[in-house]
TORTOR-711529 format. One record per residue: x, y, z of N, C-alpha, C, O in turn; residue number from 1; residue in one letter. Coordinates in nm, 2 decimals, always signed. Atoms other than C-alpha are relative to their C-alpha. Layout:
! residues N
PT      n.X      n.Y      n.Z     ca.X     ca.Y     ca.Z      c.X      c.Y      c.Z      o.X      o.Y      o.Z   bakol   zase
PT        X        Y        Z        X        Y        Z        X        Y        Z        X        Y        Z     NUM      A
...
! end
This chain:
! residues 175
PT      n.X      n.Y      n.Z     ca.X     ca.Y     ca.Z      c.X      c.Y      c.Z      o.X      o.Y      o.Z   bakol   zase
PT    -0.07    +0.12    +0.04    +0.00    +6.53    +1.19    -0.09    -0.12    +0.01    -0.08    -0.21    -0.07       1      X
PT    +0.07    +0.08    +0.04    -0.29    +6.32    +1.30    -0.06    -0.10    -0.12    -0.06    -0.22    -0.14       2      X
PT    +0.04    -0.02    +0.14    -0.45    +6.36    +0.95    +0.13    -0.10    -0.10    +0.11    -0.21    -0.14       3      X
PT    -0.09    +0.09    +0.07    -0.15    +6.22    +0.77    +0.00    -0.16    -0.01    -0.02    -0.24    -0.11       4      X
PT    -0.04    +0.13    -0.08    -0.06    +5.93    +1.01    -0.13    -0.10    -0.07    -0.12    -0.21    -0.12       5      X
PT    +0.05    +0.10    +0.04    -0.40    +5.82    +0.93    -0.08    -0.01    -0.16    -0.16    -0.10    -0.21       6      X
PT    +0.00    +0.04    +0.17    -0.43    +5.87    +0.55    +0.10    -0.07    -0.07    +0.10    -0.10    -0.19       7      X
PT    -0.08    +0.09    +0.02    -0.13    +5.68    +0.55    -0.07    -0.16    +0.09    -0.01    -0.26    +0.09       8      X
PT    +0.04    +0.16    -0.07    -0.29    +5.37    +0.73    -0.09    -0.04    -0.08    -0.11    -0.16    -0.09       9      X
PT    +0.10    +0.02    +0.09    -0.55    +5.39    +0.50    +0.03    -0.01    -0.16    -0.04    -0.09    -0.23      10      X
PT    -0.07    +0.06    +0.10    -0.35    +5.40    +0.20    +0.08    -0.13    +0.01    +0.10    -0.20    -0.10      11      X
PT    -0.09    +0.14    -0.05    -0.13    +5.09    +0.38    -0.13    -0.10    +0.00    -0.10    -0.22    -0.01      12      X
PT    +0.09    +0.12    -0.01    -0.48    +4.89    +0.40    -0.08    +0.01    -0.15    -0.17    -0.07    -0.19      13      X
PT    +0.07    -0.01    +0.14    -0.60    +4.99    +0.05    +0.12    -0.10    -0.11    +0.10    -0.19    -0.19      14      X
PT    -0.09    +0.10    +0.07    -0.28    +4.87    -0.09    +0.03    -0.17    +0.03    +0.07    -0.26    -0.04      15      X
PT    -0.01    +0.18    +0.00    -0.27    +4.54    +0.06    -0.08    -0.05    -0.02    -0.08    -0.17    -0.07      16      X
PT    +0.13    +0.10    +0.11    -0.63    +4.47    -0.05    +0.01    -0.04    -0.16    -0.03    -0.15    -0.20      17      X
PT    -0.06    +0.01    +0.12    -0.50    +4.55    -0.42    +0.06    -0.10    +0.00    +0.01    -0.19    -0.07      18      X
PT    -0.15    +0.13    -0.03    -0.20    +4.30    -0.34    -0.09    -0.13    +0.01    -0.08    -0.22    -0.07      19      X
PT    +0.03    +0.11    -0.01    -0.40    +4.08    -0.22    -0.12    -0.08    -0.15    -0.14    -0.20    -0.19      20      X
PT    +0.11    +0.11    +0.11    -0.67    +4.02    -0.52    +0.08    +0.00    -0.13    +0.03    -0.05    -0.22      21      X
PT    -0.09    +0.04    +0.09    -0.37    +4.05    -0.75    +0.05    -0.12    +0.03    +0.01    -0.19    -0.05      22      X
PT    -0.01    +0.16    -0.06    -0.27    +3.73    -0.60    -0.09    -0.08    +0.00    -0.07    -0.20    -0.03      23      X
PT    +0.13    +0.10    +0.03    -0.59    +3.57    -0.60    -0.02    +0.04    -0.14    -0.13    -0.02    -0.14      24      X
PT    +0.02    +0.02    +0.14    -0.63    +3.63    -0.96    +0.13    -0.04    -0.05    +0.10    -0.08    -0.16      25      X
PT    -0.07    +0.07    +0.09    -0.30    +3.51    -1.07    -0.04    -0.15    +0.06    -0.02    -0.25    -0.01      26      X
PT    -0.02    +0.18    -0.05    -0.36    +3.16    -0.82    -0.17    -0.06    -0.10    -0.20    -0.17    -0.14      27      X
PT    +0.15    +0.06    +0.13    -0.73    +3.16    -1.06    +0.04    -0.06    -0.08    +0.01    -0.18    -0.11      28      X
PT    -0.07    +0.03    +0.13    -0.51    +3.20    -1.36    +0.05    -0.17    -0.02    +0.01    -0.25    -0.10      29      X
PT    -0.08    +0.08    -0.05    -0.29    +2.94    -1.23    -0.13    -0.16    -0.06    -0.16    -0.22    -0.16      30      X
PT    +0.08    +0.10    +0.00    -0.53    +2.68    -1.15    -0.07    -0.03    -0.09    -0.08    -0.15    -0.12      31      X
PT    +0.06    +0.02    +0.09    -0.77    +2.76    -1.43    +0.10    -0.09    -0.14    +0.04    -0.19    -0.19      32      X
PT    -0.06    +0.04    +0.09    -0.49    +2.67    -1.72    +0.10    -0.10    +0.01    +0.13    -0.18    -0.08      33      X
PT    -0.06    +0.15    -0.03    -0.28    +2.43    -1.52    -0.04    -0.14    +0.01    -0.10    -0.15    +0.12      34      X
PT    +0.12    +0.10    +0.07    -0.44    +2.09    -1.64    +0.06    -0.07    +0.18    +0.16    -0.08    +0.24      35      X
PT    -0.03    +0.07    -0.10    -0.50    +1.90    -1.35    -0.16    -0.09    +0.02    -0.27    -0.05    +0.02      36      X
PT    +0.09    +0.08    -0.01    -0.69    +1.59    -1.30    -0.10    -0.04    +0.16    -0.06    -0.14    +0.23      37      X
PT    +0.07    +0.05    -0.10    -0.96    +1.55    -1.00    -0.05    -0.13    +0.03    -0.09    -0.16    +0.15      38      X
PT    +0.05    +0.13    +0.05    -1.07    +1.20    -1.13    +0.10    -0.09    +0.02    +0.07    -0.20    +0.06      39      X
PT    -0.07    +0.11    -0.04    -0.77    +1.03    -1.11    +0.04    -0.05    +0.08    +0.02    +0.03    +0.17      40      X
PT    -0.04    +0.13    -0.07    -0.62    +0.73    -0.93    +0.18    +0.09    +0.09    +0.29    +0.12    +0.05      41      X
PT    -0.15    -0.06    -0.11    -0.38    +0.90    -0.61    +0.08    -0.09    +0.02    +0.19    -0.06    +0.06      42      X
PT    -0.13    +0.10    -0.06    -0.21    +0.58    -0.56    +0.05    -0.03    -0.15    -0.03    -0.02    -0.24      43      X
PT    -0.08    +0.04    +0.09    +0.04    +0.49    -0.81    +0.01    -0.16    +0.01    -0.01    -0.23    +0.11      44      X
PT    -0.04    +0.12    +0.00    +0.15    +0.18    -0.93    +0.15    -0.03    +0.03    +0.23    +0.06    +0.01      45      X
PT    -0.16    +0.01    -0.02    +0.48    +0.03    -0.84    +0.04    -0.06    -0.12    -0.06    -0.10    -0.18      46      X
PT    -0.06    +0.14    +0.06    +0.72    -0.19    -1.08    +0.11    -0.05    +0.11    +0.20    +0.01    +0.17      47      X
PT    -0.08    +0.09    -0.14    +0.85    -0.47    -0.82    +0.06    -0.11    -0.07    +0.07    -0.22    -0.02      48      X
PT    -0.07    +0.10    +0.02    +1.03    -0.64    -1.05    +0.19    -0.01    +0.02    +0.26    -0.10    -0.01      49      X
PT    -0.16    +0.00    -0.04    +1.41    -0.53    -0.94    +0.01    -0.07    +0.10    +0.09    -0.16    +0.11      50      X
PT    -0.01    +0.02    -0.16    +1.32    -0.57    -0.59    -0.03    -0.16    -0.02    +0.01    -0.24    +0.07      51      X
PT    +0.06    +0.16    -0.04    +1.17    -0.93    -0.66    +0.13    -0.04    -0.03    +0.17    -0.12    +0.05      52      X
PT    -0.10    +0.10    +0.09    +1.48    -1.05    -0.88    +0.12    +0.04    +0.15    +0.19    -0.04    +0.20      53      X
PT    -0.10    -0.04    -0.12    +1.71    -0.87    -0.58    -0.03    -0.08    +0.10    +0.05    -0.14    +0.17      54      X
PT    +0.09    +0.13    -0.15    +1.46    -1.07    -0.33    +0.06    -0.13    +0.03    +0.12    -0.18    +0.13      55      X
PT    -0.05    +0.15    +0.00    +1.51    -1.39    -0.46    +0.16    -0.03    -0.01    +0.20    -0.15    +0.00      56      X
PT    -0.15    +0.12    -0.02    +1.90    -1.42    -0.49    +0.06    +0.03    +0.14    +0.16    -0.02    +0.17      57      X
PT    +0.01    -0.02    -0.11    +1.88    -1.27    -0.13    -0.01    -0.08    +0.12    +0.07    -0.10    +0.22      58      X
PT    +0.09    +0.04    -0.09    +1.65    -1.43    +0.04    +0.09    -0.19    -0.03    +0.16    -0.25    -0.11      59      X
PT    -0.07    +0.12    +0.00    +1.72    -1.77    +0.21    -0.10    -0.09    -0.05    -0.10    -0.21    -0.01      60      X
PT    +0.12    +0.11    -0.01    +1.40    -1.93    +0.10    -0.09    +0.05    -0.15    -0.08    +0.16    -0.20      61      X
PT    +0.04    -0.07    +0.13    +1.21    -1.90    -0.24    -0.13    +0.09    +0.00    -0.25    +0.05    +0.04      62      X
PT    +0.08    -0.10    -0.01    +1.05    -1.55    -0.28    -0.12    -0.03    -0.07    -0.10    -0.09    -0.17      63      X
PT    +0.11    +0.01    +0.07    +0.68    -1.55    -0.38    -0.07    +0.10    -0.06    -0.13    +0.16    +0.02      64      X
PT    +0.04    -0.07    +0.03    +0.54    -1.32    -0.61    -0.14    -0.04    -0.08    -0.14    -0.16    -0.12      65      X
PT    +0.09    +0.06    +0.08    +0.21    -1.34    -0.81    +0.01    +0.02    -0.19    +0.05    +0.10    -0.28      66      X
PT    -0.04    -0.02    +0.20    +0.20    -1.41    -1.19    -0.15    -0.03    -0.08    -0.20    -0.14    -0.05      67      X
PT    +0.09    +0.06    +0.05    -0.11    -1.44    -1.39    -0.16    +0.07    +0.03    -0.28    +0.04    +0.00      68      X
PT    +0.11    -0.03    -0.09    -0.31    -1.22    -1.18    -0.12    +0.09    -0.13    -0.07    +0.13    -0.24      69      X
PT    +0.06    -0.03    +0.10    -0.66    -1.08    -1.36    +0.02    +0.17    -0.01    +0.08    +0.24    +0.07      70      X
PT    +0.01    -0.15    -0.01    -0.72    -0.70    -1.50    -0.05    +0.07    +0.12    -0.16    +0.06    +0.16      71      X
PT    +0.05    -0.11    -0.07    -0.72    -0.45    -1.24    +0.07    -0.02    +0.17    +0.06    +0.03    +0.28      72      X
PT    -0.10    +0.00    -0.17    -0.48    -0.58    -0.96    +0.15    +0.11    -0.02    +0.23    +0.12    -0.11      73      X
PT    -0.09    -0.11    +0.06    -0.26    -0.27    -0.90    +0.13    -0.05    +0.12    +0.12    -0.06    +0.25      74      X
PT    -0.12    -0.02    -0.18    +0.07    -0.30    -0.67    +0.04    +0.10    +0.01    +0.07    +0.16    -0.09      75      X
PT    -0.03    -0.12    -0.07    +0.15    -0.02    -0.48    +0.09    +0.04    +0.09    +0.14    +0.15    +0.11      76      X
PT    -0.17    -0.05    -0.06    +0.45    -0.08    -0.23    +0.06    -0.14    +0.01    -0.02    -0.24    +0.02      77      X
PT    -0.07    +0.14    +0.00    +0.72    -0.37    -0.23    +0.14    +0.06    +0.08    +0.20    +0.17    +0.06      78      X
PT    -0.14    -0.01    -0.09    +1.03    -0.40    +0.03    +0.02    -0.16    +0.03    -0.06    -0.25    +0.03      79      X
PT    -0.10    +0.15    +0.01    +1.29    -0.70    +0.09    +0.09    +0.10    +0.15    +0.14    +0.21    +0.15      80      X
PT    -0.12    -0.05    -0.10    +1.48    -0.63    +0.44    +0.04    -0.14    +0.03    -0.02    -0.25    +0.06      81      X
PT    -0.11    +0.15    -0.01    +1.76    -0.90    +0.47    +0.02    +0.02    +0.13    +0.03    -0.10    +0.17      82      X
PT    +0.02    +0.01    -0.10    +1.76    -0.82    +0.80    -0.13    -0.02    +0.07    -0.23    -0.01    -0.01      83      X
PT    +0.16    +0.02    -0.03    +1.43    -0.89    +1.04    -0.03    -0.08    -0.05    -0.15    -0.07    -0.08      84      X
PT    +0.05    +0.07    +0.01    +1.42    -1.20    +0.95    -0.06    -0.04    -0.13    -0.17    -0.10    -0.15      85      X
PT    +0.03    -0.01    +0.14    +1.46    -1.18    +0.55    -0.15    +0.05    -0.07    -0.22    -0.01    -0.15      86      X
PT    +0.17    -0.01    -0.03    +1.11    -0.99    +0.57    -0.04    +0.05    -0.22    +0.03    +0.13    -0.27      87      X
PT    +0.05    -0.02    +0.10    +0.93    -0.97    +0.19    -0.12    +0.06    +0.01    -0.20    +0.02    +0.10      88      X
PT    +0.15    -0.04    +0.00    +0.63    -0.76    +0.10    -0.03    +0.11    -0.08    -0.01    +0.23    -0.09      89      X
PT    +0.06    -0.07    +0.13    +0.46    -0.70    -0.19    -0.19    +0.05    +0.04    -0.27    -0.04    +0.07      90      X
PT    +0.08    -0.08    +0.02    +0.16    -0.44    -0.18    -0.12    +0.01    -0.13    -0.10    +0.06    -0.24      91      X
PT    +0.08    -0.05    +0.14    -0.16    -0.43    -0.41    -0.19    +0.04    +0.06    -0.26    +0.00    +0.15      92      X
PT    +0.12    +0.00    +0.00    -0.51    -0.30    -0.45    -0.08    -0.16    -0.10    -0.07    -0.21    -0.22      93      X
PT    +0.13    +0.04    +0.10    -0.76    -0.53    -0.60    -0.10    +0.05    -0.07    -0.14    +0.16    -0.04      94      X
PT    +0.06    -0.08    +0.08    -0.97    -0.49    -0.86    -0.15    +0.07    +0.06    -0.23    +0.12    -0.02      95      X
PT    +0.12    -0.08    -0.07    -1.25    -0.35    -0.58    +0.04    +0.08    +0.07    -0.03    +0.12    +0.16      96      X
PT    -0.03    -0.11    -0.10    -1.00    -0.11    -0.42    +0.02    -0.08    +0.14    +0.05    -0.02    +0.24      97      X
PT    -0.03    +0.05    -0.14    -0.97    -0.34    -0.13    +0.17    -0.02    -0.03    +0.22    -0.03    -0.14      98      X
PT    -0.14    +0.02    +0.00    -0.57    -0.39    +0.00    +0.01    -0.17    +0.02    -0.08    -0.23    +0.08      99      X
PT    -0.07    +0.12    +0.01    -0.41    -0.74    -0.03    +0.16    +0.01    +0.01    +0.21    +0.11    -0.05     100      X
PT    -0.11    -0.02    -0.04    -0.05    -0.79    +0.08    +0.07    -0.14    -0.01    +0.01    -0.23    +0.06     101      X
PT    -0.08    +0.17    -0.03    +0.19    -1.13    +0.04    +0.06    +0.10    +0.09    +0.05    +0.22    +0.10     102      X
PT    -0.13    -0.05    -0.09    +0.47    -1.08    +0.31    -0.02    -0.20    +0.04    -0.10    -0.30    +0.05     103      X
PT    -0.08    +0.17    -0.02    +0.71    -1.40    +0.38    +0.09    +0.07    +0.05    +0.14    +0.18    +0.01     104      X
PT    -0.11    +0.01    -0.10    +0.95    -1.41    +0.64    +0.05    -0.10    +0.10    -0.03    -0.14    +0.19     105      X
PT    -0.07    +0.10    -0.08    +1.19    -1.66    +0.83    +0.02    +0.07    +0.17    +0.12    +0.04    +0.24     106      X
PT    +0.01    -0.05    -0.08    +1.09    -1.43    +1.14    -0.08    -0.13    +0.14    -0.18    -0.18    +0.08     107      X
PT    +0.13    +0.10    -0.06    +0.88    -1.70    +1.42    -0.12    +0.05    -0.01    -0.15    +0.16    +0.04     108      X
PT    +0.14    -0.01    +0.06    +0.56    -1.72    +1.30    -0.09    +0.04    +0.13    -0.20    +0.09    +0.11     109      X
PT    +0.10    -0.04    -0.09    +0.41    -1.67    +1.65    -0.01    +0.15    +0.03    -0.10    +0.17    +0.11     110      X
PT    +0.00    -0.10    +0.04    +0.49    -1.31    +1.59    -0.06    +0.06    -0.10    -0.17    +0.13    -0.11     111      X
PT    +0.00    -0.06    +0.08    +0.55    -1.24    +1.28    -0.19    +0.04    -0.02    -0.25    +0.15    -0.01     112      X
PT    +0.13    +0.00    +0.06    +0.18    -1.37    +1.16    -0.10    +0.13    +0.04    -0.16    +0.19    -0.04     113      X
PT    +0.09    -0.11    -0.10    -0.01    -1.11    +1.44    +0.06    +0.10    -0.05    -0.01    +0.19    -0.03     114      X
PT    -0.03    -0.20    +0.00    +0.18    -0.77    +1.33    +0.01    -0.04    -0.16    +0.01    +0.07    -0.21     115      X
PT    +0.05    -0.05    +0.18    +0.15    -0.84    +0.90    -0.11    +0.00    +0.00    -0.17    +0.07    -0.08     116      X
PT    +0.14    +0.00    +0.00    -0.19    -0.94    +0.99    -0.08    +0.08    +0.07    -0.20    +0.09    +0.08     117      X
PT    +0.12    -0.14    -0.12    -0.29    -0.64    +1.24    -0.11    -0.09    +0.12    -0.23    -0.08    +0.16     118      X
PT    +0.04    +0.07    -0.13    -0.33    -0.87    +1.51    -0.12    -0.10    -0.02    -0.17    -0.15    +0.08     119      X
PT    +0.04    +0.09    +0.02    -0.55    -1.11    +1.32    +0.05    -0.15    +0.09    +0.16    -0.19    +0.11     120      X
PT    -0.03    +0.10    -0.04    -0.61    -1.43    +1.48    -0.04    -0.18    -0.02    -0.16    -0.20    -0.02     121      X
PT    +0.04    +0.13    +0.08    -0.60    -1.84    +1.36    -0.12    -0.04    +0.07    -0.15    -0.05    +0.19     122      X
PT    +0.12    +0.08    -0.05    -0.91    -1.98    +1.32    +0.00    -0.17    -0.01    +0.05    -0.19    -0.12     123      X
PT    +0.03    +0.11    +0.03    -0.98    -2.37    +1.35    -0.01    -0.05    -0.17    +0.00    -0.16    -0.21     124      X
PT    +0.05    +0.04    +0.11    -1.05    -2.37    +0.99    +0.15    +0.02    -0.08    +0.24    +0.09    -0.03     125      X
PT    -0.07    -0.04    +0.09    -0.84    -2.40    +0.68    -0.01    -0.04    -0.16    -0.07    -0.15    -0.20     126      X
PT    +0.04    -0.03    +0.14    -0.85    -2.33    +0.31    +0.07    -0.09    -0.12    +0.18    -0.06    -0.13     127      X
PT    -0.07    +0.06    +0.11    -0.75    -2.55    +0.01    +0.05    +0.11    -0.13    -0.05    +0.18    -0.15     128      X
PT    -0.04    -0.07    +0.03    -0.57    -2.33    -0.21    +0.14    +0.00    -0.10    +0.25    +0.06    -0.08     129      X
PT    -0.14    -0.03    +0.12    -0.33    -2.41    -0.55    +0.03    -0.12    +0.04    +0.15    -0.15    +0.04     130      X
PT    -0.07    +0.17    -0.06    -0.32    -2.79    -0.40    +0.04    -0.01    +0.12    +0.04    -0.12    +0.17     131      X
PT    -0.06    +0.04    -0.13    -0.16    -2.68    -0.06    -0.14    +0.09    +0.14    -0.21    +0.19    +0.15     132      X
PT    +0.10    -0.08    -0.14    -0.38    -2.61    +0.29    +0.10    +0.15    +0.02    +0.21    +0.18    +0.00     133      X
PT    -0.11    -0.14    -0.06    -0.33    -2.24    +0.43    -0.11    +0.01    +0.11    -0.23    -0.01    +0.08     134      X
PT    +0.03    -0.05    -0.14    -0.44    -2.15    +0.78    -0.10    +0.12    -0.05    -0.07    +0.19    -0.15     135      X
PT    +0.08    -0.08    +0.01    -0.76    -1.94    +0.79    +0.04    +0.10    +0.13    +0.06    +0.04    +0.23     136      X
PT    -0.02    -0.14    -0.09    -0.67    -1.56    +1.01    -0.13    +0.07    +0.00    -0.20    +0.08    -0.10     137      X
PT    +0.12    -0.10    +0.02    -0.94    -1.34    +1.12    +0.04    +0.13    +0.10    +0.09    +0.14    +0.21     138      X
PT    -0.04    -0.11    -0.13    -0.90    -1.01    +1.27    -0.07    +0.13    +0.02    +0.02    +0.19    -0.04     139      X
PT    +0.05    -0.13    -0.01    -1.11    -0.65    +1.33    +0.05    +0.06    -0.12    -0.03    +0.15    -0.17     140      X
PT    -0.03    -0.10    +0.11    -0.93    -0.51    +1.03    +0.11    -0.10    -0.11    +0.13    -0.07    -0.23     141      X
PT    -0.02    +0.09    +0.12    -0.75    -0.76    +0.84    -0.03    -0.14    -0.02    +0.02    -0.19    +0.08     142      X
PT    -0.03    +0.14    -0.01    -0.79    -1.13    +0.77    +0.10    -0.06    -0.08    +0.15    +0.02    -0.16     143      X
PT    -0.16    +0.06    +0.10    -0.50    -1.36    +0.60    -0.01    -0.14    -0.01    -0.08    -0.21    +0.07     144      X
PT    -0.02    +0.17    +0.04    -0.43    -1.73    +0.46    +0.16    +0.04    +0.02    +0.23    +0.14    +0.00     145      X
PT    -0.13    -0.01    -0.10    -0.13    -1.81    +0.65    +0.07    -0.19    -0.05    +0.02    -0.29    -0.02     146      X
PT    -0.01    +0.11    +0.03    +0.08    -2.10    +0.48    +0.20    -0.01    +0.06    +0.29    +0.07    +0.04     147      X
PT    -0.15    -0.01    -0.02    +0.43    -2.21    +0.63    +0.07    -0.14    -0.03    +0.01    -0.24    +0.00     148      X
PT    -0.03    +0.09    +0.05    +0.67    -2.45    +0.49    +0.15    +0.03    +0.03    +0.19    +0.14    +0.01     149      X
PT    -0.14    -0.01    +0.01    +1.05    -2.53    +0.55    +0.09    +0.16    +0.05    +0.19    +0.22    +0.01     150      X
PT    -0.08    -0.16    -0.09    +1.13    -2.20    +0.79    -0.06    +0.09    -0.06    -0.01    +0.20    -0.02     151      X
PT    +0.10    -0.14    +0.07    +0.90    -1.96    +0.60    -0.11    -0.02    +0.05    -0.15    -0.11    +0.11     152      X
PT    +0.12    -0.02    -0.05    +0.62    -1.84    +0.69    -0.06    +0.10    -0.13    +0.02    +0.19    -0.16     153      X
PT    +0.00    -0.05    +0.06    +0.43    -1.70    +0.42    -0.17    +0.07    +0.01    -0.26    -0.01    +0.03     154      X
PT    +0.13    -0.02    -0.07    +0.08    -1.49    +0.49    +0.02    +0.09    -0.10    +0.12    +0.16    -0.13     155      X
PT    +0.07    -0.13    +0.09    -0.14    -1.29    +0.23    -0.10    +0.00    +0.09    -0.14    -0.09    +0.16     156      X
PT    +0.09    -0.11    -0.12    -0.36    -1.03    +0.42    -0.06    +0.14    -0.06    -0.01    +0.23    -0.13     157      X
PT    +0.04    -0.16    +0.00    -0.54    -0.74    +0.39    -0.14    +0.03    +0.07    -0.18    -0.01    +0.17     158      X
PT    +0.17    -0.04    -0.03    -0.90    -0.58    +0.39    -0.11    -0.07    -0.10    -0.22    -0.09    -0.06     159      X
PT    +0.04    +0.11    +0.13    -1.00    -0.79    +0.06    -0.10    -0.08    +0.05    -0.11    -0.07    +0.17     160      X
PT    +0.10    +0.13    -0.04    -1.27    -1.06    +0.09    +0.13    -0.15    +0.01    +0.25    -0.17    -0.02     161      X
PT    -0.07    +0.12    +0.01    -1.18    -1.41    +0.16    +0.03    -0.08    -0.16    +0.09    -0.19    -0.16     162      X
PT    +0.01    +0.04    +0.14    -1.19    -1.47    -0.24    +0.08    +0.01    -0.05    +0.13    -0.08    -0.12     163      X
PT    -0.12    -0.11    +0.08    -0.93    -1.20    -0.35    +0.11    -0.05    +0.09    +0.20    -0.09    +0.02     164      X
PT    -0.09    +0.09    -0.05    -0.72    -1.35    -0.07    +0.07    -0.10    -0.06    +0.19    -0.11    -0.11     165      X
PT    -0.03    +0.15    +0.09    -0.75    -1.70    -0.22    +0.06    +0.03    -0.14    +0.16    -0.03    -0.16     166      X
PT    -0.02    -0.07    +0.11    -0.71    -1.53    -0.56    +0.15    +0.03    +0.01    +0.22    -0.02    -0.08     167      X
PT    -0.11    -0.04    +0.05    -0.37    -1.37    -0.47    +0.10    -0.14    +0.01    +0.19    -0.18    -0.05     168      X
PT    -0.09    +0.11    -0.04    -0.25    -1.68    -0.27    +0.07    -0.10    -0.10    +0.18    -0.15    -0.12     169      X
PT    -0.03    +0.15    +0.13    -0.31    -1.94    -0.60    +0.07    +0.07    -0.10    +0.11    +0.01    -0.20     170      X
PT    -0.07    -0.01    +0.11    -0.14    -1.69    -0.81    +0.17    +0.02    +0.04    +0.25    +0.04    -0.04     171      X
PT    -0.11    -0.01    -0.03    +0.19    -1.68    -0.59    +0.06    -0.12    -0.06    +0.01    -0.23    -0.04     172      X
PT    -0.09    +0.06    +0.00    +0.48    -1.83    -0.75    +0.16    +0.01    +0.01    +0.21    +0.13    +0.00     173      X
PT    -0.18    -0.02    -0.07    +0.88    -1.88    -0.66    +0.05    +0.02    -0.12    +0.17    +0.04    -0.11     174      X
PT    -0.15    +0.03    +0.11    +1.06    -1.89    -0.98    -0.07    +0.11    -0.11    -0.01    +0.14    -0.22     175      X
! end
């Protein structure tokens, strides 16, 4: 019975090697004929124009979005919470892959500014920018132009240079 037992184990590991390169040749097949792009762009773009128009008859203060901006600014996440202090925040790459972010909120700015900015902190300096001053932020991983007016607080931030900053700030507008 020995004999059997183990020309049956040997047929049980012959067949699952079979099984198994039948399976690896259909996931070849698979992969080979299913078109799939290695080159392309993993982040998607958003459209944030519901959320903005939802924003602004929302919001107690006028929402800022940008308009005008050049080829290659991509947005990528946008949310409106009416609670938290009516919090806005629109998401985008720039055209060098760095992140840039508006966010406005009627939250106290001695907060809010430190947790959209990742604990950035004001520097003495500040920036001319579309006609109005904005507070210069600096921080280990993000910096931000920090502008507050009439119970808002409005701060663009990311990883971006101080340029693309300035860039998104002068293209924010309310209406």
């Amino acid at each position: 019975m020995g004999g059997v037992a183990g020309m049956r184990g040997r047929q049980t590991v012959r067949d699952m090697l079979l099984s198994m390169a039948v399976i690896g040749a259909v996931v070849a097949v698979i992969y080979v004929f299913i078109p799939h792009d290695d080159k392309a762009d993993p982040i998607k773009a958003v459209d944030y124009r519901v959320e903005l128009v939802t924003a602004r008859r929302a919001a107690p203060y006028p929402v800022a979005a940008p308009e005008g901006l050049a080829k290659g600014w991509k947005p990528t996440s946008v949310s409106y919470k009416g609670t938290d202090g009516h919090a806005w925040h629109l998401g985008f790459l720039d055209p060098d892959g760095e992140y840039v972010a508006v966010e406005q909120s009627t939250a106290p700015s001695r907060k809010y500014i430190p947790q959209v900015s990742q604990q950035a902190a004001k520097t003495d300096r500040t920036q001319q920018v579309a006609g109005a001053a904005w507070e210069r932020w600096e921080g280990p991983k993000y910096d931000a132009l920090v502008h507050q007016d009439k119970g808002v607080t409005t701060v663009v931030t990311g990883t971006a240079s101080a340029q693309r900053l300035a860039e998104m700030a002068a293209a924010l507008r309310t209406s």
